[in-house]
mmCIF file of the C-alpha atoms, coordinates in Angstrom:
data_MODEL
# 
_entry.id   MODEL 
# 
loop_
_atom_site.group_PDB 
_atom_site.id 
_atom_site.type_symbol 
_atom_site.label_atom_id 
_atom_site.label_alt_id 
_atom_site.label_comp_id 
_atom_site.label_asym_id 
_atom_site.label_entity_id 
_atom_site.label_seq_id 
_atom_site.pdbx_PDB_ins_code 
_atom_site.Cartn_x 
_atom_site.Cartn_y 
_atom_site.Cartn_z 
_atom_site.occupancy 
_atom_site.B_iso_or_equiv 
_atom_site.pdbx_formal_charge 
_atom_site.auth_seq_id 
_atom_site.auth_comp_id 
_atom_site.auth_asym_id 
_atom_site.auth_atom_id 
_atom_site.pdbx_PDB_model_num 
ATOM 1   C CA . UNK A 1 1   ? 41.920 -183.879 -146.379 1.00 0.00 ? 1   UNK A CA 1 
ATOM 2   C CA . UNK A 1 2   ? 40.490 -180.744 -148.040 1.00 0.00 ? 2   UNK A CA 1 
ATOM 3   C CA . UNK A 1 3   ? 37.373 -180.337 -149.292 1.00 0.00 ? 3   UNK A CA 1 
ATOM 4   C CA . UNK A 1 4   ? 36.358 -180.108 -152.635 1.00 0.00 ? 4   UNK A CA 1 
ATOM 5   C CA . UNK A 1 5   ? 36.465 -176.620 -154.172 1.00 0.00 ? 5   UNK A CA 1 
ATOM 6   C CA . UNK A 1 6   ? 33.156 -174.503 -154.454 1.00 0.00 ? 6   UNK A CA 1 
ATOM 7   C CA . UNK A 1 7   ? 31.575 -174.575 -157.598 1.00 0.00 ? 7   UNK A CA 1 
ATOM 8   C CA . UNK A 1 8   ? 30.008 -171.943 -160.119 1.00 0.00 ? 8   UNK A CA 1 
ATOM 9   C CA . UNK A 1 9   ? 26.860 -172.739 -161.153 1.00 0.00 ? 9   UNK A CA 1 
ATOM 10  C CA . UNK A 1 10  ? 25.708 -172.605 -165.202 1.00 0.00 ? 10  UNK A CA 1 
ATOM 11  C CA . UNK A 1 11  ? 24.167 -169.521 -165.277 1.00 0.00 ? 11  UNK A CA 1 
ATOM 12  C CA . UNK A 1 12  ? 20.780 -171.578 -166.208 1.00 0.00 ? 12  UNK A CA 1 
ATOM 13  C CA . UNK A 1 13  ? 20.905 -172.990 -162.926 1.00 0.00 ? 13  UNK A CA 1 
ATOM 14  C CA . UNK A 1 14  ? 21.342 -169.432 -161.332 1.00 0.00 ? 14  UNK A CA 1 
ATOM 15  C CA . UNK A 1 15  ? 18.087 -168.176 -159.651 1.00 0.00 ? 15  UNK A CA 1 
ATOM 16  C CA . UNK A 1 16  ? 19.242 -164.817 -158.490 1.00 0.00 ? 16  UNK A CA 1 
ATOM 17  C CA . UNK A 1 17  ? 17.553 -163.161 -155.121 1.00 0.00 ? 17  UNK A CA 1 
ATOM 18  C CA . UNK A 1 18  ? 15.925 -159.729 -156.862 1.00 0.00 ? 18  UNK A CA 1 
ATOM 19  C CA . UNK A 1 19  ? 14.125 -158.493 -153.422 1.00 0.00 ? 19  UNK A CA 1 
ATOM 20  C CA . UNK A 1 20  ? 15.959 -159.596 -150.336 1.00 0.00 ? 20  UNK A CA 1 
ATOM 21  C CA . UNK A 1 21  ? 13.479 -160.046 -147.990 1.00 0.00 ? 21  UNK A CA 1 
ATOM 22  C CA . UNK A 1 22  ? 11.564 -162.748 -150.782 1.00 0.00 ? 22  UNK A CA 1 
ATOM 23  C CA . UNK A 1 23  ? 15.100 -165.107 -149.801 1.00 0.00 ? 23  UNK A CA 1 
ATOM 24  C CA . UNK A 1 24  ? 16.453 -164.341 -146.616 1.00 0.00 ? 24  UNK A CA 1 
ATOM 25  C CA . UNK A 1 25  ? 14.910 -164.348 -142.815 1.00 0.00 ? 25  UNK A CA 1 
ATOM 26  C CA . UNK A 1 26  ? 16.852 -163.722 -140.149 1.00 0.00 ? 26  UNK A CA 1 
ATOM 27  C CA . UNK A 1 27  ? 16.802 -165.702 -136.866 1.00 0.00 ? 27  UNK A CA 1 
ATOM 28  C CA . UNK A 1 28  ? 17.866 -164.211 -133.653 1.00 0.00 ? 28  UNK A CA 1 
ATOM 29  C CA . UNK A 1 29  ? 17.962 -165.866 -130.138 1.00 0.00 ? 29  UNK A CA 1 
ATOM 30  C CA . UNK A 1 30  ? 17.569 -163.411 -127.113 1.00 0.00 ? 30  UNK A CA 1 
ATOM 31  C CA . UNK A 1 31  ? 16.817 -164.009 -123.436 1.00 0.00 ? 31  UNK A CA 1 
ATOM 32  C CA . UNK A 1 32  ? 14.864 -160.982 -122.383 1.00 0.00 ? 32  UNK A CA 1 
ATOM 33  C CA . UNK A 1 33  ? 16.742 -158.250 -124.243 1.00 0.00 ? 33  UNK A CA 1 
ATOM 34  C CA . UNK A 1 34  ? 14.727 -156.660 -126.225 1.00 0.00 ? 34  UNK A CA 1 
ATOM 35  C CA . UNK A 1 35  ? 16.180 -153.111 -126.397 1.00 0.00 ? 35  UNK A CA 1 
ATOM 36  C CA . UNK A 1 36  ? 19.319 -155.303 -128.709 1.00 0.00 ? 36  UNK A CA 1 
ATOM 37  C CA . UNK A 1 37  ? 16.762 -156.877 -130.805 1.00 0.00 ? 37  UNK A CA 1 
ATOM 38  C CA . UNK A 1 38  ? 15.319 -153.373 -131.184 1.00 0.00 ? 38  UNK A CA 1 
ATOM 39  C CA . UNK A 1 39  ? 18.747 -152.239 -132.127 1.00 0.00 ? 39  UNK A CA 1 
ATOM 40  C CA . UNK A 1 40  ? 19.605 -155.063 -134.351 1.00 0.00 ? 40  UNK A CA 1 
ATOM 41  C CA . UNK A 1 41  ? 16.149 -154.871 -136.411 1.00 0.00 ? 41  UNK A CA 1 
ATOM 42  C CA . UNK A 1 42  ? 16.747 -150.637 -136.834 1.00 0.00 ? 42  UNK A CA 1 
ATOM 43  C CA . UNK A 1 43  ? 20.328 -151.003 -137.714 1.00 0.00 ? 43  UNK A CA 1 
ATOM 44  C CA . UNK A 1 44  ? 19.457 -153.729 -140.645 1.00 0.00 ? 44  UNK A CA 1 
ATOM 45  C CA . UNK A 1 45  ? 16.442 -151.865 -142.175 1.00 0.00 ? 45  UNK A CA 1 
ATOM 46  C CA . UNK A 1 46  ? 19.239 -148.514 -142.032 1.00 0.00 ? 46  UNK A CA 1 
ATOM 47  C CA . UNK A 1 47  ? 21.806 -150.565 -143.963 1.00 0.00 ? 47  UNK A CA 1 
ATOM 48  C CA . UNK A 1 48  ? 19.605 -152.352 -146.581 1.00 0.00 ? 48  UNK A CA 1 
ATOM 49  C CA . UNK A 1 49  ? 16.609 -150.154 -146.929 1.00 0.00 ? 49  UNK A CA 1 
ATOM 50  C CA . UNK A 1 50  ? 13.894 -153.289 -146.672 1.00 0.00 ? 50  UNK A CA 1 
ATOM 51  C CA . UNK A 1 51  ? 12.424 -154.766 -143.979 1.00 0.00 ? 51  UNK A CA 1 
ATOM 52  C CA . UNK A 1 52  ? 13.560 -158.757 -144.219 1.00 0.00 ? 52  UNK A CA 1 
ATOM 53  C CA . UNK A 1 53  ? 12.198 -161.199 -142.170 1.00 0.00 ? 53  UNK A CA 1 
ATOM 54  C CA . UNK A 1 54  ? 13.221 -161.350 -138.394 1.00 0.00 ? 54  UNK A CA 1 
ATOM 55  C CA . UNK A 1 55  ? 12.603 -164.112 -135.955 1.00 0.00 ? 55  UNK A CA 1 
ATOM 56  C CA . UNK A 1 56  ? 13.318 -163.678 -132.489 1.00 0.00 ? 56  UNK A CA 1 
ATOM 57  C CA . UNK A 1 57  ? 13.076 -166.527 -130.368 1.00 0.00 ? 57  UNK A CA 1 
ATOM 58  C CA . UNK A 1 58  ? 13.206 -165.547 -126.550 1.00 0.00 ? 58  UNK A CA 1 
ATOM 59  C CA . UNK A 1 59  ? 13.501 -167.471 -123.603 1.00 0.00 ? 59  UNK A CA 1 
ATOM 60  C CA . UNK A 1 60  ? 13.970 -164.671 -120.564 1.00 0.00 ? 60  UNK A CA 1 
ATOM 61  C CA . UNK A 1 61  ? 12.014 -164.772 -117.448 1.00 0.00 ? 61  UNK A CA 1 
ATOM 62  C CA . UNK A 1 62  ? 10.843 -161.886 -116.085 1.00 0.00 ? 62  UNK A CA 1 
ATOM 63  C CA . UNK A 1 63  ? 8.846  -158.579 -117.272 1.00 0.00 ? 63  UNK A CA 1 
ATOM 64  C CA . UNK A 1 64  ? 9.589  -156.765 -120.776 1.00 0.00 ? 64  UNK A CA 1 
ATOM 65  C CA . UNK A 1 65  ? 9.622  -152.874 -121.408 1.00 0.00 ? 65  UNK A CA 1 
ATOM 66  C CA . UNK A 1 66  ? 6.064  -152.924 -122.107 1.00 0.00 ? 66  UNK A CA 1 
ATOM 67  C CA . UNK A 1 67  ? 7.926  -149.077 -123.861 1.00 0.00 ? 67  UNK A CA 1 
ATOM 68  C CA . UNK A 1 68  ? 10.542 -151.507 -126.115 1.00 0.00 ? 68  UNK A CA 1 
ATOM 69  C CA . UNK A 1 69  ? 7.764  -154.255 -126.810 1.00 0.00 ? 69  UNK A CA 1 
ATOM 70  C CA . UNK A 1 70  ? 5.564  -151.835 -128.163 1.00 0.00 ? 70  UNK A CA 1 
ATOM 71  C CA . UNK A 1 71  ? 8.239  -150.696 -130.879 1.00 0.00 ? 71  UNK A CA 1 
ATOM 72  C CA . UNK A 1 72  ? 8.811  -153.927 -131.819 1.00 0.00 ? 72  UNK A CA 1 
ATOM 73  C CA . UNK A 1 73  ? 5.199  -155.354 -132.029 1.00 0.00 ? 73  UNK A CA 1 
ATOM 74  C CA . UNK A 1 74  ? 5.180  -152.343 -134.927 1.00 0.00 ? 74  UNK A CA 1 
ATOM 75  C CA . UNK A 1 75  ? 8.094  -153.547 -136.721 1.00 0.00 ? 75  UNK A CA 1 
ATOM 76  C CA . UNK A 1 76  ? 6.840  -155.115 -140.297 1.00 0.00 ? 76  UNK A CA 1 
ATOM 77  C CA . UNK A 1 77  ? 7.849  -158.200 -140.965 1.00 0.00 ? 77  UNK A CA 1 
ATOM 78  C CA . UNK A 1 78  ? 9.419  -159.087 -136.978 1.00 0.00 ? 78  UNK A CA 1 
ATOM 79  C CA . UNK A 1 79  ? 8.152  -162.564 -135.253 1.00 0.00 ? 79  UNK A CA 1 
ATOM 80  C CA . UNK A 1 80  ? 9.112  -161.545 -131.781 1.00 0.00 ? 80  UNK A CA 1 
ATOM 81  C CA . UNK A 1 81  ? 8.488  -165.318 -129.813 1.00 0.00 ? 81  UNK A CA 1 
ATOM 82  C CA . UNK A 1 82  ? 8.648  -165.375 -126.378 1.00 0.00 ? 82  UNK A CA 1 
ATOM 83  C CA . UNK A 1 83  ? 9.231  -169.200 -125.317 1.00 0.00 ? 83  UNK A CA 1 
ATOM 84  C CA . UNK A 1 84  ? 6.706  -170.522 -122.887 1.00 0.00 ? 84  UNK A CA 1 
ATOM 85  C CA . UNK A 1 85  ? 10.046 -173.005 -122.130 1.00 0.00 ? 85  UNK A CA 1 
ATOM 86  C CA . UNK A 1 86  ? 12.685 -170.814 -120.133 1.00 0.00 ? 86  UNK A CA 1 
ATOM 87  C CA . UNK A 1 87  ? 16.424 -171.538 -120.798 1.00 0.00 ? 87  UNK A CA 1 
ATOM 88  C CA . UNK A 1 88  ? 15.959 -173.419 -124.371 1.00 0.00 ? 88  UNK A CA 1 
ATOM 89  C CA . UNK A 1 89  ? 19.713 -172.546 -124.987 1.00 0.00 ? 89  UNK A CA 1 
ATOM 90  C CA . UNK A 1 90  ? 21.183 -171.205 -128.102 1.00 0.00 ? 90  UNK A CA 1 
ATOM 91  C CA . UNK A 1 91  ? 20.987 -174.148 -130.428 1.00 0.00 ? 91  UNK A CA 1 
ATOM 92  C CA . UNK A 1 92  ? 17.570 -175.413 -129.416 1.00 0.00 ? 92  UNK A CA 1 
ATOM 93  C CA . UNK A 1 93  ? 16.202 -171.826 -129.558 1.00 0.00 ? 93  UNK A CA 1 
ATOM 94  C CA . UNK A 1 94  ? 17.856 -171.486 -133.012 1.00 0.00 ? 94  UNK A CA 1 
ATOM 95  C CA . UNK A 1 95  ? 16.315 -174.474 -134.118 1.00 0.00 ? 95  UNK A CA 1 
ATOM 96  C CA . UNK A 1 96  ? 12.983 -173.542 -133.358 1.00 0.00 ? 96  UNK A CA 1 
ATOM 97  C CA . UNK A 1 97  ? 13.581 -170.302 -135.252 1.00 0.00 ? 97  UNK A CA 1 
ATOM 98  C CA . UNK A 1 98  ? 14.666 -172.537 -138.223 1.00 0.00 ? 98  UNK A CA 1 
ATOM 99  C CA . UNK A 1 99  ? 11.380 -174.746 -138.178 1.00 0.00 ? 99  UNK A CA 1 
ATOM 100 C CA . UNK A 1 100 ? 9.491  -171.376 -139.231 1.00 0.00 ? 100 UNK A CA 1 
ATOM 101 C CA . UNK A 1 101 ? 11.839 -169.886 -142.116 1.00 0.00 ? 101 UNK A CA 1 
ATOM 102 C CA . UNK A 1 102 ? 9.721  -170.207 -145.200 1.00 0.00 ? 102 UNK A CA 1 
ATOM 103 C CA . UNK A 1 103 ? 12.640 -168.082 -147.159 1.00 0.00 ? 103 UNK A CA 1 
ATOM 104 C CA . UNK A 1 104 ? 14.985 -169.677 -149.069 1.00 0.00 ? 104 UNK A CA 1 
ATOM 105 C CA . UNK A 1 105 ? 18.133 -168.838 -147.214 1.00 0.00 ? 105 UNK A CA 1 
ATOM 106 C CA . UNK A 1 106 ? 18.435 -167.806 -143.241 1.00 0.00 ? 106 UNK A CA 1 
ATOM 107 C CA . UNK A 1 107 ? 21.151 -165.305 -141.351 1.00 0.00 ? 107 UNK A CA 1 
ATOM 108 C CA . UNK A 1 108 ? 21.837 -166.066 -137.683 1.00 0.00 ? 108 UNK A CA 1 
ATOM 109 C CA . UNK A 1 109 ? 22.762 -163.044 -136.003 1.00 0.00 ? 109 UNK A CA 1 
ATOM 110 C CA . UNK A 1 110 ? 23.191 -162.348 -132.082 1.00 0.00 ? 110 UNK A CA 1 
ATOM 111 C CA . UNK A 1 111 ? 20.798 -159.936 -130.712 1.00 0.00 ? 111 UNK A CA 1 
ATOM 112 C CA . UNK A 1 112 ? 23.491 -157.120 -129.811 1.00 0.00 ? 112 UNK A CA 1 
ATOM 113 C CA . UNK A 1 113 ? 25.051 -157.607 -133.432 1.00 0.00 ? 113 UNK A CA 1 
ATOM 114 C CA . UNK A 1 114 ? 24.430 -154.232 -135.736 1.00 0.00 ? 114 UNK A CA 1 
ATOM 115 C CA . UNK A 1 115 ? 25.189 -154.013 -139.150 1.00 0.00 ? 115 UNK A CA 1 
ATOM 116 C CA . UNK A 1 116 ? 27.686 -151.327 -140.772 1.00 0.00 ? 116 UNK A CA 1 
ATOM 117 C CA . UNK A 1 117 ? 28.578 -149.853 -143.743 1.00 0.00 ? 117 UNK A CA 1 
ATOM 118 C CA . UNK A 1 118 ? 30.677 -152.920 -144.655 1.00 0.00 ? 118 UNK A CA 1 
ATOM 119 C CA . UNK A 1 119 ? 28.164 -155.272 -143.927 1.00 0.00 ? 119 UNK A CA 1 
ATOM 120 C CA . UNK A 1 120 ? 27.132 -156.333 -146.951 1.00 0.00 ? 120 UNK A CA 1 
ATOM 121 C CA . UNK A 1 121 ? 24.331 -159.457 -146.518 1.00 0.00 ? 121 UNK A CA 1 
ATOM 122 C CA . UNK A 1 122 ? 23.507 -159.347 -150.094 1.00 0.00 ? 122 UNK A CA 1 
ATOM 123 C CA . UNK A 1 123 ? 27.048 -160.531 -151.135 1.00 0.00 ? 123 UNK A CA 1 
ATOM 124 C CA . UNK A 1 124 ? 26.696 -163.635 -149.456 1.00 0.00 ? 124 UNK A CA 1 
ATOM 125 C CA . UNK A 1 125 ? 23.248 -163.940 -150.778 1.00 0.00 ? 125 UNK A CA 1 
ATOM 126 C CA . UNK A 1 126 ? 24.416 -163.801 -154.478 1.00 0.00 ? 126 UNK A CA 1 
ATOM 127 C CA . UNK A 1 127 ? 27.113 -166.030 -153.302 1.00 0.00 ? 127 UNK A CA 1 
ATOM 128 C CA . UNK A 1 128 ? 24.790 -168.730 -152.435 1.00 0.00 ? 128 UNK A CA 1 
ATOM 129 C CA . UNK A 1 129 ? 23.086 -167.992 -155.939 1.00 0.00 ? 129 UNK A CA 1 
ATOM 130 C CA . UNK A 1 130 ? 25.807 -168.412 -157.818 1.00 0.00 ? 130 UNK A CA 1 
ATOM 131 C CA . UNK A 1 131 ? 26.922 -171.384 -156.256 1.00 0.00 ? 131 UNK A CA 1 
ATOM 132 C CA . UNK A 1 132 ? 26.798 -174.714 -155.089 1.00 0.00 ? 132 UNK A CA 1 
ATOM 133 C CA . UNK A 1 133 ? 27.936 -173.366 -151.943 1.00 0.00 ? 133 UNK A CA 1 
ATOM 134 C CA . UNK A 1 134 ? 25.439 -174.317 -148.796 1.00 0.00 ? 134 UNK A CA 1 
ATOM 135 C CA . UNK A 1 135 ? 26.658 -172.084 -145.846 1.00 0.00 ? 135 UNK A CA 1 
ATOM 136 C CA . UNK A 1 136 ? 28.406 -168.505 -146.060 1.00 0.00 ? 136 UNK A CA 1 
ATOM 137 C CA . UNK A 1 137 ? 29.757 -166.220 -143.578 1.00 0.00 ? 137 UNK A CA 1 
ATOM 138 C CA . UNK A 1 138 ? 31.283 -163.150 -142.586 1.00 0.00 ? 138 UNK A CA 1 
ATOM 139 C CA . UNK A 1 139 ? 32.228 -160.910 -140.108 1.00 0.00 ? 139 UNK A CA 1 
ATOM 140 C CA . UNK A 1 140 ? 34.533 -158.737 -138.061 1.00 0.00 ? 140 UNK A CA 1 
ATOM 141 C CA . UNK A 1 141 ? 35.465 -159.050 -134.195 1.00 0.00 ? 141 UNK A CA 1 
ATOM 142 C CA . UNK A 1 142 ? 37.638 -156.327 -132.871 1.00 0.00 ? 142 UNK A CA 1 
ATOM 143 C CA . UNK A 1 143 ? 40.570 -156.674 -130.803 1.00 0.00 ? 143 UNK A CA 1 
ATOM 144 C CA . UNK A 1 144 ? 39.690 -157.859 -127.242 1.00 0.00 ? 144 UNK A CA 1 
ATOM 145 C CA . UNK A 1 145 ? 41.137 -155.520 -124.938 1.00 0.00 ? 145 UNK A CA 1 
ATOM 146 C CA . UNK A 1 146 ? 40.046 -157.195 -121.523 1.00 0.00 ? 146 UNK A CA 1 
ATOM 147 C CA . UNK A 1 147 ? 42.320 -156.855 -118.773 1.00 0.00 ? 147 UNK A CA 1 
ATOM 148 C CA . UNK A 1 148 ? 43.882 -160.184 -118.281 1.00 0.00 ? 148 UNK A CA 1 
ATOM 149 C CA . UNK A 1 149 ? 42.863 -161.883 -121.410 1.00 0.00 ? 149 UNK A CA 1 
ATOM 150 C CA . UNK A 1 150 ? 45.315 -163.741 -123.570 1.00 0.00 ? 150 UNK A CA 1 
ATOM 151 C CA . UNK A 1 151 ? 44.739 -161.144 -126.566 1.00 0.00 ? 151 UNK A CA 1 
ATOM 152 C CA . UNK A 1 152 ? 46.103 -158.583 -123.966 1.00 0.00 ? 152 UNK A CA 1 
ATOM 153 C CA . UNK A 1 153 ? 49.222 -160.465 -122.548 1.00 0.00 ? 153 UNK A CA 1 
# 
C-alpha cells in the first residue's frame, strides 16, 4: 500500500522560515569526539553563513582536549552536553537532544558529517514550509571501497 501523496499547502497556511537558525536546531550524538563536532559546527556556519542551533549530546568516558573544548565552549549558539549516564546509545541520546529543541524543525546529523557545497539544509526547510510533509531528508554516501565488502565483490 502506498502512502498518500505529499501535499502543497494554501499559501495562507505557508509560514515560511526567513532566518534559519529562528526554525531549525541541530542535534548531534557523539561519544567523546569532540574534534568531529568541532568540524561539523565550522563546516555548517562555512556553508550557511549563521550560526543555527547545535546540540551535542555526549556520552564518552574519559578526558576531553581541554585545547578542542575550549573552541567549542566559544561557539554561539552550541549546547555541548556531556551525559553524566555513559553509553546512552544513539536513540536515547537523540532523544534527550530532542526534549530541548525549542525550534520549530530539528536536523540529526552524525558528528563526523560536514556539509558541502551541495548541501543545501534550507531546501528541506522550505520543503517542510510548503508542505504537509513531517520528515525530510537528504544526503550522499560514496561508494564503499572496503576490501572485502559486498560493494567491492
Amino acid at each position: 500500500m502506498r502512502p498518500p501523496p505529499v501535499k502543497l499547502l494554501p499559501r495562507d497556511q505557508v509560514s515560511r522560515c526567513t532566518k534559519l537558525s529562528e526554525c531549525l536546531t541541530v542535534i548531534c550524538k557523539t561519544a567523546r569526539r569532540p574534534y568531529y563536532v568541532l568540524r561539523m559546527a565550522n563546516s555548517l556556519f562555512e556553508r550557511l553563513g549563521e550560526r543555527l542551533p547545535i546540540i551535542v549530546i555526549d556520552d564518552g568516558i574519559g578526558e576531553y582536549p581541554k585545547e578542542i573544548m575550549n573552541e567549542i565552549r566559544y561557539i554561539p549558539n552550541l549546547n555541548y552536553v556531556i551525559s553524566n549516564k555513559t553509553d546512552l546509545g544513539i536513540a536515547e541520546g537523540r532523544t534527550l537532544g530532542l526534549n530541548m529543541v525549542t525550534t520549530k524543525y530539528f536536523f540529526i546529523m552524525d558528528d563526523d558529517t560536514m556539509m558541502t557545497e551541495e548541501s543545501d539544509v534550507r531546501k528541506l526547510v522550505e520543503i517542510l514550509d510548503a508542505t504537509d510533509a513531517t520528515l525530510v531528508g537528504g544526503g550522499r554516501l560514496p561508494l564503499c571501497r572496503i576490501p572485502g565488502s559486498p560493494a567491492t565483490r
